[in-house]
VMD Tcl script that draws the C-alpha trace (Angstrom):
set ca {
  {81.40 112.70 91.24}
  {80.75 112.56 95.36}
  {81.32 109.30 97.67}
  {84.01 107.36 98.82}
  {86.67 108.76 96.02}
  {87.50 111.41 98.00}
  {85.07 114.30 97.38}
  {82.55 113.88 100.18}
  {78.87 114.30 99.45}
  {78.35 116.83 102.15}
  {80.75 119.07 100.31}
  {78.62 119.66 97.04}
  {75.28 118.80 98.34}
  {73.98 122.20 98.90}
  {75.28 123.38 95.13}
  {73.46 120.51 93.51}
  {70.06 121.26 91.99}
  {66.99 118.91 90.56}
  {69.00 119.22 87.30}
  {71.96 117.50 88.69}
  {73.18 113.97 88.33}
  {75.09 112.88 90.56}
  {77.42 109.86 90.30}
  {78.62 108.86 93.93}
  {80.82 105.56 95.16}
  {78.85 105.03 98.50}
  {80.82 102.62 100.62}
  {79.96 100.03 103.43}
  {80.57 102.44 106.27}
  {77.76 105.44 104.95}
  {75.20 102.06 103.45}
  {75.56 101.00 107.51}
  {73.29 104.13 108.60}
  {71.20 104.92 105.08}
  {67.38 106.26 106.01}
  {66.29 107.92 102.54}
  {69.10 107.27 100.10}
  {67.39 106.00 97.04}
  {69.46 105.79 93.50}
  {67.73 106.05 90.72}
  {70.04 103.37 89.29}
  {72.26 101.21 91.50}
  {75.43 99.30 90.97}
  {76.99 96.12 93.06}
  {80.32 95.21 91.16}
  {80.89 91.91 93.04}
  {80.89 90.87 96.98}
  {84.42 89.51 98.42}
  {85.69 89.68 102.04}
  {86.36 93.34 103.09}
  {86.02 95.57 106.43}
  {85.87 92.69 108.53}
  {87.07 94.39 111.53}
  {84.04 97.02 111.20}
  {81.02 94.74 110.08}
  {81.68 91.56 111.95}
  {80.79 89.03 110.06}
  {80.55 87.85 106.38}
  {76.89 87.94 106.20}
  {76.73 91.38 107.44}
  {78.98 92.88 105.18}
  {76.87 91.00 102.26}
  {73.29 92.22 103.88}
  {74.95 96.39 104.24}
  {76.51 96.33 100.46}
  {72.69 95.12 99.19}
  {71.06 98.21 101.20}
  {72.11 100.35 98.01}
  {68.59 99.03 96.89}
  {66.81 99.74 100.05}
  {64.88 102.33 98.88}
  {64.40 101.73 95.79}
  {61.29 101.65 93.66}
  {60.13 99.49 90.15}
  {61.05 102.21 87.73}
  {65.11 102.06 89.36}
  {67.02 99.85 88.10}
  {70.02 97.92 89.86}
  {72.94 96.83 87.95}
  {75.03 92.98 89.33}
  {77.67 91.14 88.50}
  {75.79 87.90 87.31}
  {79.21 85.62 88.10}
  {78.97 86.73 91.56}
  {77.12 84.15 93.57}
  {75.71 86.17 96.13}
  {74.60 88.69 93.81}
  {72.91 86.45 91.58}
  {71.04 84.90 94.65}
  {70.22 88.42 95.69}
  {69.26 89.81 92.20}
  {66.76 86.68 91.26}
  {64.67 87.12 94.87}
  {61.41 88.20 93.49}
  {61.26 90.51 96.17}
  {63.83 92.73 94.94}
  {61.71 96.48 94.04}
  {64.30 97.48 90.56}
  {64.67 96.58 87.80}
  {67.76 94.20 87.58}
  {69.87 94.57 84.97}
  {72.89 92.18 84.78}
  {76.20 91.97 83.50}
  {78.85 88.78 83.15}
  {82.27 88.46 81.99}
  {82.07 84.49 82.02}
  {78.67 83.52 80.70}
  {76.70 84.71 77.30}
  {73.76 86.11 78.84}
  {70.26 86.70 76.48}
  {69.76 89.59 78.33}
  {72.13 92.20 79.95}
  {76.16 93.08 79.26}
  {78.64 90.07 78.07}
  {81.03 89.04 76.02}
  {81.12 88.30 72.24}
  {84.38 86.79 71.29}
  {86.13 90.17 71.99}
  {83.80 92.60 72.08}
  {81.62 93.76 74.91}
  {77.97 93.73 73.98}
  {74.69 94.56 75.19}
  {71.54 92.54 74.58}
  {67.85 93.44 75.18}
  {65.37 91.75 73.70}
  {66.98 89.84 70.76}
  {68.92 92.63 70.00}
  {72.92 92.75 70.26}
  {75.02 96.28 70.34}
  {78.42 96.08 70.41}
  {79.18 98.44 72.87}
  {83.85 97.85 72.50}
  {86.77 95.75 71.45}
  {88.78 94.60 74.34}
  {91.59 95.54 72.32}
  {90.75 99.27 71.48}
  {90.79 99.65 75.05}
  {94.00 101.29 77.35}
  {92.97 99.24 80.48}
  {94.26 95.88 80.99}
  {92.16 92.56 82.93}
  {88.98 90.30 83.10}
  {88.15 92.82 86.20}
  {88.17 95.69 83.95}
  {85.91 94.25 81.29}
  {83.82 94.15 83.91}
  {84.06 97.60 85.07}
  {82.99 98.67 81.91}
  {80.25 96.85 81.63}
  {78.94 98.24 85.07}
  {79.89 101.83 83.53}
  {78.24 100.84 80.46}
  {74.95 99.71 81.94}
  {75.01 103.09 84.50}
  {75.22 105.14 81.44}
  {72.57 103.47 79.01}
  {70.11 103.20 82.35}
  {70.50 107.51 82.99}
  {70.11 107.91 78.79}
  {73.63 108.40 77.50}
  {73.90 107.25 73.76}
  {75.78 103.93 73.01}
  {77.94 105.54 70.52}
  {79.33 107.79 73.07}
  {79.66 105.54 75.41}
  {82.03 103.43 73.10}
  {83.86 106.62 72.63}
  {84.54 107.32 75.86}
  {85.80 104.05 76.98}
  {88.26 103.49 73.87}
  {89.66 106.97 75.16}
  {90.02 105.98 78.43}
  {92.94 105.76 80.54}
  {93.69 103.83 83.91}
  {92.71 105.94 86.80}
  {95.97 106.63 89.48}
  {96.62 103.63 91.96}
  {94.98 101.21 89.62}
  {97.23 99.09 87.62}
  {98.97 102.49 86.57}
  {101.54 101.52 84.97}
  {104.68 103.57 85.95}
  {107.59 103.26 83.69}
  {110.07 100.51 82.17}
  {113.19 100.68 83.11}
  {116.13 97.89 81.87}
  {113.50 96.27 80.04}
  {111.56 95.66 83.60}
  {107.41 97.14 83.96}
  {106.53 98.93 87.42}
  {102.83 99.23 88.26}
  {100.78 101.08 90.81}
  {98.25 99.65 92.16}
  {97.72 101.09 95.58}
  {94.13 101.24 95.63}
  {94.40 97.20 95.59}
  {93.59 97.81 99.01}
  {91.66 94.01 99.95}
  {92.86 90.26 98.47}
  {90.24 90.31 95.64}
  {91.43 93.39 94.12}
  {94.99 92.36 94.61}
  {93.97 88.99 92.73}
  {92.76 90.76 89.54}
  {95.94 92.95 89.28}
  {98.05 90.02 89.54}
  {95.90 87.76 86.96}
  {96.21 91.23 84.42}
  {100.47 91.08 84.92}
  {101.38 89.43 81.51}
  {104.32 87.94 82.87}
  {106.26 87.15 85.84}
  {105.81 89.34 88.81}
  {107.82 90.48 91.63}
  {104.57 91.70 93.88}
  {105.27 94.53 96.88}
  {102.43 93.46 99.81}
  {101.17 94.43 103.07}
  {100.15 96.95 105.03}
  {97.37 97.58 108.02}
  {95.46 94.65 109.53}
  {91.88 94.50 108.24}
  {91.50 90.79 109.51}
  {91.32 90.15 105.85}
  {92.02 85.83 105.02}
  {94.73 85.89 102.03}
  {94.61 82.13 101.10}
  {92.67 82.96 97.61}
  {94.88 85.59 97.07}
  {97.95 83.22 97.52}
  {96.78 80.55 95.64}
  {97.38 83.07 92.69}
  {101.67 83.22 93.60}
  {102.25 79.64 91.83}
  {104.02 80.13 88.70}
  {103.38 84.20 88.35}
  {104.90 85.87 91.46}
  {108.62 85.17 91.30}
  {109.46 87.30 94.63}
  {107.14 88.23 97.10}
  {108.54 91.94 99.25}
  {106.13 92.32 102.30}
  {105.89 95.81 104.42}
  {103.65 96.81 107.20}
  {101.64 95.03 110.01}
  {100.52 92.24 108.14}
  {103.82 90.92 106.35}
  {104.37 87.83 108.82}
  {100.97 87.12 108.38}
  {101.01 86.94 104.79}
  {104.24 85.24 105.14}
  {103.20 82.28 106.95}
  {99.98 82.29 104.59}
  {102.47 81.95 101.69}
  {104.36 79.08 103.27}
  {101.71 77.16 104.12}
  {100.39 77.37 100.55}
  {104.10 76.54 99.54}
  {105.63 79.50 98.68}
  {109.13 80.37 99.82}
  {110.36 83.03 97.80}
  {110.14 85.96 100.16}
  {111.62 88.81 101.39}
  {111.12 91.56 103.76}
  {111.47 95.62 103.40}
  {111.62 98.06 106.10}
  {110.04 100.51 103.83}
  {108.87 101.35 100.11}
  {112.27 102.77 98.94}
  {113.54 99.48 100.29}
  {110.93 97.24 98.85}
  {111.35 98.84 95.09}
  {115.26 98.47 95.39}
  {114.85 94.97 96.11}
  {112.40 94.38 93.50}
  {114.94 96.38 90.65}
  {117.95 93.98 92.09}
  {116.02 90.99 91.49}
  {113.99 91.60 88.37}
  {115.19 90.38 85.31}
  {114.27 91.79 81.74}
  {110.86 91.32 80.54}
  {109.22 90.99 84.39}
  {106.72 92.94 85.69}
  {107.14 94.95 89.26}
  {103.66 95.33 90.94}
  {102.54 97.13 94.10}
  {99.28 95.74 95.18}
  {99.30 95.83 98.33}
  {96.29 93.50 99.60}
  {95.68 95.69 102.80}
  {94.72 99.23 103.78}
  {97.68 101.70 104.06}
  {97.13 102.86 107.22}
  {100.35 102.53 110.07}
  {103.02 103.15 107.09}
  {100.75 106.09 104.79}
  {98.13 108.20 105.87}
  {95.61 106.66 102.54}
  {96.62 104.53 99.70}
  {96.85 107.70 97.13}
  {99.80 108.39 99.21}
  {101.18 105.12 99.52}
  {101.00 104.99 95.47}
  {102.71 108.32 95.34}
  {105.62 107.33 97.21}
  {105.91 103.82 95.10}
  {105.71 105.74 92.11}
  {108.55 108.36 93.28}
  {110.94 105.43 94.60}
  {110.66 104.08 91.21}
  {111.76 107.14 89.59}
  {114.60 107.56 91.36}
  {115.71 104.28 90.42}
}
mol new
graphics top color blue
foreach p $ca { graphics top sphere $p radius 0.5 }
foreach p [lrange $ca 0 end-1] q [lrange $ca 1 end] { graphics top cylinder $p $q radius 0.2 }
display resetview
């Protein structure tokens, strides 16, 4: 496992041989200058506004992501999120060299990964395999029925067994600085999630809080626009704590969406004490931040780290 996780490519290249496989998260910033990178089998998860402040525009963040399939040949295969609109445009151009394979958490699809009441299936060709039950799995969220579709679909494409693919995911626990959930503590929930470093991924660890929320935001600048994200506050987010660079402009994004209920912290140990003074039993405390962690931490792993500690000491 290379990429944008942390372990860089360069670092295992040279120990890799033509019986590796290599699974690698391959980010915006190395797609920008790709000559030869060609996956056997490809993945886009979904496109929302990110990295603004590096790619420019909108349209030239969507046209870098697709470049994962520049290379690519008729036996690959890429995997999309068919509820995305821009990857469902992108995945039905007949252009397009591999194989598509697609995968929805909102529509039953004939063909590809979807749901069945509350199981995740996969059908090809008039046949259905039920690949999990929501509910024998540890992570929480519409996003993350999604993610394991994607994982799913990776695995199926590169010849892993369905059976142990179900086993794996039942077994499964939350990575760190994703929705990690933390502790309880007088009946209140704390979650990490850190690496809920843009709006959209803030979004779907809000919508997978089962109850009110007291959410912990901000952080660098990335020009991101947080109105979506906002919209979300109404009648889940009791208290809104903002840190960081951006936390008057997610204030005055809040207010003009009509949302009042906010405070400010000078720093995280602040920010959690304010949250534990104003929770009341059965509420959830969440740190998704919304932004990079840059300015305050030096990446979000240590910005989760430091959540996760403050809430300890509680």
């Amino acid at each position: 496992m290379v990429g944008n996780i942390g372990e860089p490519y360069t670092s295992k290249v040279l120990e890799m041989t033509d019986q590796s496989v290599t699974v690698a998260e391959v980010s915006s910033f190395q797609l920008e200058t790709i000559m030869d990178f060609r996956p056997n089998v490809s993945a886009i998860l979904n496109i929302t506004p990110d990295h603004l402040n590096r790619h420019g525009t909108m349209e030239n963040y969507i046209r870098i992501k697709e470049c994962i399939t520049l290379n690519q040949k008729p036996e690959d295969t890429v995997i999309l999120n068919y509820d995305d609109p821009c990857l469902r445009e992108f995945g039905q151009n007949p252009e397009l060299a591999p194989r598509v394979v697609w995968f929805s958490s909102r529509e039953s699809l004939k063909d590809g990964f979807c749901m069945n009441g509350d199981n995740i299936v996969y059908r090809e060709n008039g046949r259905e395999t039920v690949i999990v039950n929501v509910h024998d799995m540890k992570l929480l969220g519409r996003h993350n029925y999604e993610n394991v579709m994607a994982a799913a679909a990776i695995g199926l494409e590169m010849g892993v067994a369905a059976a142990d693919i179900s086993r794996v995911i039942e077994a499964f626990h939350p990575v760190e600085h994703r929705i990690e959930f933390v502790r309880e503590r007088t009946g209140v929930r704390y979650y990490n999630d850190s690496k809920g470093t843009n709006p959209d991924a803030a979004i779907q660890a809000l919508r997978a809080m089962p109850g009110p929320t007291l959410l912990i935001a901000g952080g660098y600048d990335k020009n991101s626009d947080y109105d979506e994200w906002v919209s979300e506050f109404q009648g889940k987010v009791k208290h809104l704590v903002l840190i960081g660079q951006t936390r008057d402009k997610i204030a005055q994004c809040a207010k003009r969406h009509g949302f009042t209920e906010i405070m400010y912290a000078e720093d995280m140990k602040e920010a959690v004490q304010v949250c534990a003074v104003y929770a009341d039993i059965g509420d959830y405390v969440l740190l998704s931040p919304a932004c990079a962690s840059w300015g305050m931490f030096k990446n979000y792993e240590e910005r989760g780290q430091v959540f996760k500690e403050c809430v300890m000491e509680l």
